[in-house]
C-alpha positions as CSV (number, residue, x, y, z in Angstrom):
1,X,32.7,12.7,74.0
2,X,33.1,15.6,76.0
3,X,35.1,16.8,79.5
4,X,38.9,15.4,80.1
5,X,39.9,13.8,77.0
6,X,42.8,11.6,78.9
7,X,39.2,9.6,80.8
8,X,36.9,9.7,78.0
9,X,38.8,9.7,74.2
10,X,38.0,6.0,73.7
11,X,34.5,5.5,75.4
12,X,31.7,5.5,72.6
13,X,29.0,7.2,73.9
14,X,26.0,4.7,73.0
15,X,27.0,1.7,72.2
16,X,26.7,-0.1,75.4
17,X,24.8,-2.8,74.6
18,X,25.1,-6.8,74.3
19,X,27.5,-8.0,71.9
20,X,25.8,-11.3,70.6
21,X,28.0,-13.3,67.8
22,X,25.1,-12.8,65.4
23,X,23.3,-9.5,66.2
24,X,21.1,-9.2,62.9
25,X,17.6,-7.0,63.8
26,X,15.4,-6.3,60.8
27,X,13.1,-3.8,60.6
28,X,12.0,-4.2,57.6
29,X,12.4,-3.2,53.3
30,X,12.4,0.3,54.3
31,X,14.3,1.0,57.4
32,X,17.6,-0.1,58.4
33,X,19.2,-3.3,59.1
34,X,21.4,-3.0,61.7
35,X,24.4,-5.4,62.3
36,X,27.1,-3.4,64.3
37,X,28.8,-5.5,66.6
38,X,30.5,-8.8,64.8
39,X,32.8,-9.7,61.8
40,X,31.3,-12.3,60.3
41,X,27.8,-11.6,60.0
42,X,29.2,-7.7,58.8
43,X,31.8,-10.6,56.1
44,X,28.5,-12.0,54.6
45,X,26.9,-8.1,54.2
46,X,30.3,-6.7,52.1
47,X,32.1,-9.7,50.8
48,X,29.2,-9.4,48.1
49,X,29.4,-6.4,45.7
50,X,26.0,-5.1,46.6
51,X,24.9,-1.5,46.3
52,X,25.1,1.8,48.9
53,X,22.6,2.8,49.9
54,X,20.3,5.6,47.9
55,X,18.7,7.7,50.6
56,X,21.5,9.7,51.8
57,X,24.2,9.2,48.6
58,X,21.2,10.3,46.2
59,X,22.2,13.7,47.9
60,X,25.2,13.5,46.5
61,X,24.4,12.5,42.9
62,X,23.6,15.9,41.1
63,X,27.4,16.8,42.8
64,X,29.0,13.3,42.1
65,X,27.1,11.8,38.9
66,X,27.2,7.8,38.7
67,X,30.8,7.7,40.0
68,X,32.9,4.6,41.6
69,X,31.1,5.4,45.0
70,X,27.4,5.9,43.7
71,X,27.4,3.6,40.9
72,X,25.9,0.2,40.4
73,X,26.0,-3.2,38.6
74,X,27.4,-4.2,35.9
75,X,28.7,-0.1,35.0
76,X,30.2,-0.1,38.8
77,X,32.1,-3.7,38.6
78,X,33.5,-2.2,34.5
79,X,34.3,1.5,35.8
80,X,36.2,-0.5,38.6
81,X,38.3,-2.6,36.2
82,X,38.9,0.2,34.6
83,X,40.2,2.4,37.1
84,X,42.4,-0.1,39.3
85,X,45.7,-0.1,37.4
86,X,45.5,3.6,38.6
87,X,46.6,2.4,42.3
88,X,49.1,0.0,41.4
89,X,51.7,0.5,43.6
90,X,53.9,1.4,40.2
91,X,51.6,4.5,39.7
92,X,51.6,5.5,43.6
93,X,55.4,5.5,44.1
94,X,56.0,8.9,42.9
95,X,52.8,10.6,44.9
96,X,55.3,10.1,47.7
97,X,57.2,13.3,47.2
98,X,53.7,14.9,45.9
99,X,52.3,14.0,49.9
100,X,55.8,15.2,50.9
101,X,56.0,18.8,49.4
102,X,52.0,19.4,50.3
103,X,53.5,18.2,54.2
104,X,56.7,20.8,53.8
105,X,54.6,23.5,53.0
106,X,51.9,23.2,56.5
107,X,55.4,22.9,58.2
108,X,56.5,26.1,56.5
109,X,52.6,27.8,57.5
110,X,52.7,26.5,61.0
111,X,56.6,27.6,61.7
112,X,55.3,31.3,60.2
113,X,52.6,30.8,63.1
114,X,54.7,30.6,65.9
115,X,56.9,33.5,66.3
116,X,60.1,32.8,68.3
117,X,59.3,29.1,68.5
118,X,56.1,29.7,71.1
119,X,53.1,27.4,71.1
120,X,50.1,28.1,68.6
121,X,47.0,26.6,69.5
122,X,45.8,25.4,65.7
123,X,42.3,23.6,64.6
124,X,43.4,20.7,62.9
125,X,40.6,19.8,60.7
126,X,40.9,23.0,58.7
127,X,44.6,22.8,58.5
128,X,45.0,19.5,57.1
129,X,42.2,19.4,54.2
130,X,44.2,21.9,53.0
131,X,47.3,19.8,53.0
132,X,45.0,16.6,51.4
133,X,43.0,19.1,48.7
134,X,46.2,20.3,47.8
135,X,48.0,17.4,47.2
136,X,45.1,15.4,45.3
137,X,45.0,18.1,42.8
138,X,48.4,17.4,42.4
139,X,47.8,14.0,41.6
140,X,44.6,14.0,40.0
141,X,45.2,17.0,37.7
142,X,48.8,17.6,37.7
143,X,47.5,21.7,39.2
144,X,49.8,23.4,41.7
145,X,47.1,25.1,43.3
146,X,49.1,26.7,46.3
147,X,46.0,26.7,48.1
148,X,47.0,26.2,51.4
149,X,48.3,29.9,51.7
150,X,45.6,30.7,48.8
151,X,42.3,28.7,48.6
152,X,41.8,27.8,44.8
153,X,38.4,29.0,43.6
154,X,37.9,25.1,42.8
155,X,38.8,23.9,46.6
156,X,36.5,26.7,48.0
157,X,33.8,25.1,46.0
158,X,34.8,21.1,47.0
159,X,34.9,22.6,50.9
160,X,31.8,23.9,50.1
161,X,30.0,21.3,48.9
162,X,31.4,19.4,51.8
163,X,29.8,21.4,54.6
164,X,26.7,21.6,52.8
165,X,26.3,18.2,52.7
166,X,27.0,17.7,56.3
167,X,24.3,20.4,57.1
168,X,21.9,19.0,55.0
169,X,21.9,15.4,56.5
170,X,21.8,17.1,60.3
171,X,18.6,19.0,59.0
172,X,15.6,16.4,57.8
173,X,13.3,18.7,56.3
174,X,16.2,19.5,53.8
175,X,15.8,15.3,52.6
176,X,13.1,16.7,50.7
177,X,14.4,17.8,47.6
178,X,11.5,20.4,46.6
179,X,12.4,22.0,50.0
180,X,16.0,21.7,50.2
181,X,15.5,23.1,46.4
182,X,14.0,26.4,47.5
183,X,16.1,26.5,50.2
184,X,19.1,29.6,50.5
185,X,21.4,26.4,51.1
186,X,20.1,24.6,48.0
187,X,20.8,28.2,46.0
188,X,24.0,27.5,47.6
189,X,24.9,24.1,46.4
190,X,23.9,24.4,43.0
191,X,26.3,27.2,42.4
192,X,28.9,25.5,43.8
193,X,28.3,22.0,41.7
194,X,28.0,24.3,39.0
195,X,31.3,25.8,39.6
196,X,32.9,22.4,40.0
197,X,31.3,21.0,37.2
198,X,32.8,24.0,34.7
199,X,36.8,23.2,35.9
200,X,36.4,19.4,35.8
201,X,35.1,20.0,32.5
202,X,37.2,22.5,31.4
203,X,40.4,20.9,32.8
204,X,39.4,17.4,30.8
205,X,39.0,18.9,27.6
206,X,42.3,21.3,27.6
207,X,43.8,17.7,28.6
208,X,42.3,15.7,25.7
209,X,43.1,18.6,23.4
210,X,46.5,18.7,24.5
211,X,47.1,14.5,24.3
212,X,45.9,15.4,20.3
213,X,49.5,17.2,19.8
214,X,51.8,14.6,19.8
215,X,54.8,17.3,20.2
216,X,52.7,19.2,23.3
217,X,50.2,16.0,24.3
218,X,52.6,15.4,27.8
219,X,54.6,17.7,30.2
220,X,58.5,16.8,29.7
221,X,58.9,18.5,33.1
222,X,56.4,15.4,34.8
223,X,57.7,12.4,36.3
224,X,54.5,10.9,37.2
225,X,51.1,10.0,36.1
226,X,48.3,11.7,37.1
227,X,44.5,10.2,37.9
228,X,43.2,12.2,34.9
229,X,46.0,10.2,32.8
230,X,44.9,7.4,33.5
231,X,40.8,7.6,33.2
232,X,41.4,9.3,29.7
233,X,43.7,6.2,28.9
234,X,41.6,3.4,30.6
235,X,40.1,1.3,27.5
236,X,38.1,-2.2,27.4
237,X,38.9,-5.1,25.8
238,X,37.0,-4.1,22.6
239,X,38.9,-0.2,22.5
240,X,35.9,1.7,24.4
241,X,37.3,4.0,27.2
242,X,35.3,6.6,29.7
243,X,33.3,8.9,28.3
244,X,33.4,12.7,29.1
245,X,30.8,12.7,31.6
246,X,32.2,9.7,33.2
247,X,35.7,10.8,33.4
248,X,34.1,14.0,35.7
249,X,32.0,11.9,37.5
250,X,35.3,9.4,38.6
251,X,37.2,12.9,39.3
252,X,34.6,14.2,41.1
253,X,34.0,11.3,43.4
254,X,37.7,11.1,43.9
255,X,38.2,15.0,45.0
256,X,35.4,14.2,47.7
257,X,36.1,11.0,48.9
258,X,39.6,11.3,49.0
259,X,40.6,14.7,51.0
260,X,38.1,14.7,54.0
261,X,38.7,11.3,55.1
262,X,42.1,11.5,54.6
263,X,42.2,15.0,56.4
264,X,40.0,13.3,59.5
265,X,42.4,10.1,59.5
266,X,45.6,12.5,60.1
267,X,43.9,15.0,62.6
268,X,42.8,12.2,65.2
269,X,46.1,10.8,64.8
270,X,47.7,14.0,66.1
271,X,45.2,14.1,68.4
272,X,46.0,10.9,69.7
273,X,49.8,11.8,69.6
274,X,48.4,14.9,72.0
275,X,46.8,13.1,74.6
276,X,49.5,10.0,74.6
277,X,52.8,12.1,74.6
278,X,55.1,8.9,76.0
279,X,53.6,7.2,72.7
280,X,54.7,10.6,70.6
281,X,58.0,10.8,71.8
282,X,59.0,7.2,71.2
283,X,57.1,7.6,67.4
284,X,59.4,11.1,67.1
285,X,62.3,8.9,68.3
286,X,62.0,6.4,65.6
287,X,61.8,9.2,62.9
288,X,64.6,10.9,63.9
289,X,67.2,7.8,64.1
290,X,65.9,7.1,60.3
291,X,66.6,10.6,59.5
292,X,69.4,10.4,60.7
293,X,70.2,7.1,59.3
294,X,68.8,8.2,56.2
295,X,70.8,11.2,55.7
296,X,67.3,13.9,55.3
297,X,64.5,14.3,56.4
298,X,62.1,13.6,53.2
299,X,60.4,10.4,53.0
300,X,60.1,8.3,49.4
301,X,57.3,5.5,49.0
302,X,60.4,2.9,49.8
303,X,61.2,4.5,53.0
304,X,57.5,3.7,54.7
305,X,57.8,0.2,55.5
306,X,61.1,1.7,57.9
307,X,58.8,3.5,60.5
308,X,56.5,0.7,62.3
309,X,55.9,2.2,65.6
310,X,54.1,5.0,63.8
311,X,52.4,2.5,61.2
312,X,50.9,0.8,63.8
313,X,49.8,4.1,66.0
314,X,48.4,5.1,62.6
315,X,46.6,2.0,62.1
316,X,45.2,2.0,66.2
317,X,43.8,5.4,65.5
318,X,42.2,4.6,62.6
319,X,40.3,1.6,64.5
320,X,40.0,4.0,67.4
321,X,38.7,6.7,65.3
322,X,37.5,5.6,61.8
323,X,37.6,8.6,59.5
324,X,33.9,6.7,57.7
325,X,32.4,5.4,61.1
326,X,28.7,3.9,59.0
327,X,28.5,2.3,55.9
328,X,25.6,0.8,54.0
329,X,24.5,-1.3,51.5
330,X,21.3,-2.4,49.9
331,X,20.5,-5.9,50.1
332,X,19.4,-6.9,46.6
333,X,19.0,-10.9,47.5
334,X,18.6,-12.8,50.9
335,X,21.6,-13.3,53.2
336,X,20.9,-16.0,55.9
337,X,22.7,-16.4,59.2
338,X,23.7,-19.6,60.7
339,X,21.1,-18.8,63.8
340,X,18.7,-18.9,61.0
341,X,18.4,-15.2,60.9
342,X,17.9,-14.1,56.9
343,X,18.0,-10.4,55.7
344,X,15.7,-10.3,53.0
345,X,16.2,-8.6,50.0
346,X,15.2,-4.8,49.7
347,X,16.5,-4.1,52.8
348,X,19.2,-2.2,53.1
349,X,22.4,-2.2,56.3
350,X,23.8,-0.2,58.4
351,X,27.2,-1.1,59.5
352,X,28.2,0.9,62.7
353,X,32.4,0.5,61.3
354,X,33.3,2.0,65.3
355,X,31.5,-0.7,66.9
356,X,33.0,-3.3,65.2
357,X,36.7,-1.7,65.9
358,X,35.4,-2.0,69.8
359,X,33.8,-5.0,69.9
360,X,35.1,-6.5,73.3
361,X,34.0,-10.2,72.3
362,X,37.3,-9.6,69.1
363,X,39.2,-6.7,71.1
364,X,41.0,-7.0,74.2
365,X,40.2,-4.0,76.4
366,X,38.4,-2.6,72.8
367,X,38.2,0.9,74.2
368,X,42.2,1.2,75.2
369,X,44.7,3.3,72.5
370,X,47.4,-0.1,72.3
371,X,49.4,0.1,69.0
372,X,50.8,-3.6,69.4
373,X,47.9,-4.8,68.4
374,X,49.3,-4.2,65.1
375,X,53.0,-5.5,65.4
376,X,53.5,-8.0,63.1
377,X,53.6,-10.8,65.6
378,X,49.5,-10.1,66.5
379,X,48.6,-9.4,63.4
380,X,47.4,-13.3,63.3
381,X,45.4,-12.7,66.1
382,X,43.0,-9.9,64.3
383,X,39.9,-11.4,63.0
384,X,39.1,-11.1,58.8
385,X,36.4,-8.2,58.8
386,X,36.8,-6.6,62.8
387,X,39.1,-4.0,61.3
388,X,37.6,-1.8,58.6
389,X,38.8,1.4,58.3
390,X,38.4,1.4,54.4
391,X,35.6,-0.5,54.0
392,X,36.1,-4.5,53.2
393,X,35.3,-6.9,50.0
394,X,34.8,-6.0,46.2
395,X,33.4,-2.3,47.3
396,X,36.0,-1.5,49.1
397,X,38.3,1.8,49.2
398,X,40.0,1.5,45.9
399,X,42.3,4.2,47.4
400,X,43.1,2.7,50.5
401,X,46.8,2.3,49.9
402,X,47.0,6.1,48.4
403,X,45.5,7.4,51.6
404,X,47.4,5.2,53.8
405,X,50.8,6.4,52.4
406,X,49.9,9.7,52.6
407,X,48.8,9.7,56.2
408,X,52.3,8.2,57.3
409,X,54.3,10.7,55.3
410,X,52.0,13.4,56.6
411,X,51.9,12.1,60.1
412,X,55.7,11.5,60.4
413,X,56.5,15.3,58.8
414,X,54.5,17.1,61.4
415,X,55.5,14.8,64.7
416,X,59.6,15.4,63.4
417,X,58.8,19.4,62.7
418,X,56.5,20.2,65.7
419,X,54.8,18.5,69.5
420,X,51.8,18.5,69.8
421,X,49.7,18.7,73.2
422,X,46.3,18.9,74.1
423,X,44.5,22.4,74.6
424,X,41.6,21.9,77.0
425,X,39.7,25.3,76.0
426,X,37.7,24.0,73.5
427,X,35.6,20.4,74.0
428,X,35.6,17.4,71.8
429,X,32.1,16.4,70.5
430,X,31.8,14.4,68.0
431,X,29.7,15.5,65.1
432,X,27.0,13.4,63.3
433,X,28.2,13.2,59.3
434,X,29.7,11.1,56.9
435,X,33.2,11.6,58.1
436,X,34.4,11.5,61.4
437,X,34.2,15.3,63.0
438,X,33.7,17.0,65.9
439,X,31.3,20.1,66.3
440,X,34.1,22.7,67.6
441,X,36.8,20.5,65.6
442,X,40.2,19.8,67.1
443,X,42.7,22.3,68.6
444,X,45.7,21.0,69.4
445,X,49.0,23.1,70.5
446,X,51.9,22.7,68.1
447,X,54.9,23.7,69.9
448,X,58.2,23.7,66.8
449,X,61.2,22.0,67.2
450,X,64.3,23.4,67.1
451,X,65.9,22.7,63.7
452,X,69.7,22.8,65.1
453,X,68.6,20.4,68.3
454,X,67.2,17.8,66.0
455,X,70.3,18.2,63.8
456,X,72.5,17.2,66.9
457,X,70.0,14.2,68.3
């Protein structure tokens, strides 16, 4: 995706090819099955709670341990039990003004940025996985890290991880583990782990030890609960609750999971918001009537279902752009097809998530940016399956409505505070990883608004 953004945003690069209702190829138990084009034969893949893929997660494992996202079986479907009271909408409610405070302070950076209220060209990317690190260790660990002005020796370790991860997939003679091993990046990532590893566990055990003193076991000061609250509470039927390494493991997989897709989610939102100003303005107009009909300018988890036109902008970029754009799974036993197409078990799937947001046989001029594809009266008309942005069925995002609510509270903070245009110098090319990048990442003017005009519209 390179050249004038305004002709080529929504084009994928690729992925012209026929779109048959059932578009199953097999190549066999050890390379991939491809099914990127329809909903339901993509429904029969993820509406069973079969594995992810090893090859590229077992990267992840000596970083992530046996965690929601690597885990299997019967230890995936009891960790999940476990850990889903922890995103009832009960426990989410007061992250709102958690997302809200990490948004004030990038307003409070970026307004720093631009003296006398000129333009700043800013890389969004960079910007915003601050905002999202910060705010989840917040919620996961109750830490106020202040590490968008002040990177956290913990974050600097998650961001490192992160890029080395990315680098290691791009490079294949780094799949090899006795090369990547003796490798100056391997060095690398096993100081980092180690280094994420030693808080996790050090931040667990001053919380157990704490929870032992009934008079000191809980900040008065918190009005919320916190993720690590809840996995050191979770318990079975029979009494048996995580153990030490598992509680790490959930934390750990959280951190990563939950800040870069986030981050990505937000950043081609505003860069959707750049290249569509008409659609900006009339999403800035609708924030500032309920503002002003509010009374402030701080959102709370009730005030979210107030703000459709930029829900559903949100929600168009996120099938535009997908912040995960592959997911896999390993088949463990046959899936047939009604055109008597099977995937046999040991194979393993690769579900192109962008290609089924652009199908053209489910979406009407796929490749256009329309929000009312999302008003309430069309929802009906979407298909079950043809819009994934978290994944769909038993595996999928358990933090889907955490991430959700924090993107609109993020989104709607920056677009009242700031405009946003496109800045031509620097290309966007997207970037082969996990998470929806591009290679020079995305540099977007942010122009302020004046606090005294928006106090008079």
């Amino acid at each position: 995706m390179t050249g004038n953004p305004k002709e080529k945003m929504w084009s994928i690069e690729g992925f012209r090819i026929p779109y048959p209702k059932y578009s199953v190829i097999w190549f066999g138990p050890f390379l991939p099955v491809t099914n990127t084009y329809h909903p339901e034969p993509v429904k029969a893949i993820l509406a069973t709670s079969e594995p992810k893929e090893d090859y590229i997660f077992d990267m992840l494992r000596p970083w992530l341990g046996d965690g929601l996202l690597l885990s299997t079986g019967k230890k995936w479907a009891r960790n999940r039990r476990l850990l889903t009271p922890g995103f009832h909408f009960d426990v989410l409610k007061p992250y709102a003004k958690i997302f809200q405070g990490s948004a004030n302070d990038l307003v409070s950076k970026w307004r720093k940025l631009c003296k006398n209220g000129k333009p700043v060209s800013r890389e969004m990317f960079t910007d915003i996985s601050l905002l999202t690190l910060d705010g989840l260790l917040k919620c996961i660990f109750s830490v106020e890290s202040n590490c968008q002005e002040e990177k956290h020796p913990y974050i600097r370790s998650v961001v490192e991880l992160t890029q080395l991860t990315m680098e290691r997939i791009r490079f294949l003679p780094h799949h090899i583990d006795l090369i990547y091993h003796l490798s100056y990046n391997g060095y690398k990532w096993r100081r980092a782990t180690r280094r994420v590893h030693s808080y996790t566990k050090s931040v667990i055990q001053k919380r157990k030890d704490a929870l032992k003193d009934p008079q000191n076991g809980r900040d008065k000061n918190k009005k919320y609960i916190d993720f690590l609250d809840i996995l050191l509470s979770a318990k079975d039927e029979d009494g048996s609750g995580l153990t030490d390494q598992e509680i790490q493991d959930e934390v750990d997989t959280f951190m990563f999971e939950g800040h870069d897709t986030t981050a990505s989610g937000v950043s081609w939102f505003l860069y959707a918001m750049a290249i569509k100003p008409k659609l900006q303005a009339k999403c800035r107009r609708e924030i500032d009537g309920y503002f002003q009909l509010k009374g402030n300018d701080q959102l709370e988890w009730d005030d979210l279902n107030n703000l459709p036109s930029l829900t559903m902008c949100i929600k168009e970029s996120l099938r535009i752009n997908p912040p995960v754009p592959v997911i896999t799974r390993r088949i463990t036993q046959d899936i047939s097809f009604p055109d008597d197409t099977v995937i046999p078990a040991g194979a393993f799937a690769v579900i192109l998530i962008e290609a089924i947001h652009k199908n053209p046989l489910v979406w009407k001029d796929a490749d256009l940016f329309d929000p009312e594809r999302f008003a309430s009266e069309n929802l009906k008309n979407i298909p079950p399956y043809s819009y994934i942005p978290f994944s769909a069925g038993p595996r999928n995002c358990i933090g889907q409505h955490f991430a959700l609510n924090e993107m609109k509270i993020t989104c709607a903070t920056l677009v009242y505070n700031f405009e946003f245009s496109y800045n031509p110098a620097v290309s966007i090319e997207i970037e082969e990883s996990l998470i929806r990048r591009t290679k020079n990442g995305i540099h977007l003017f942010i122009t302020p608004r004046d606090s005294h005009a928006i106090a008079r519209q």
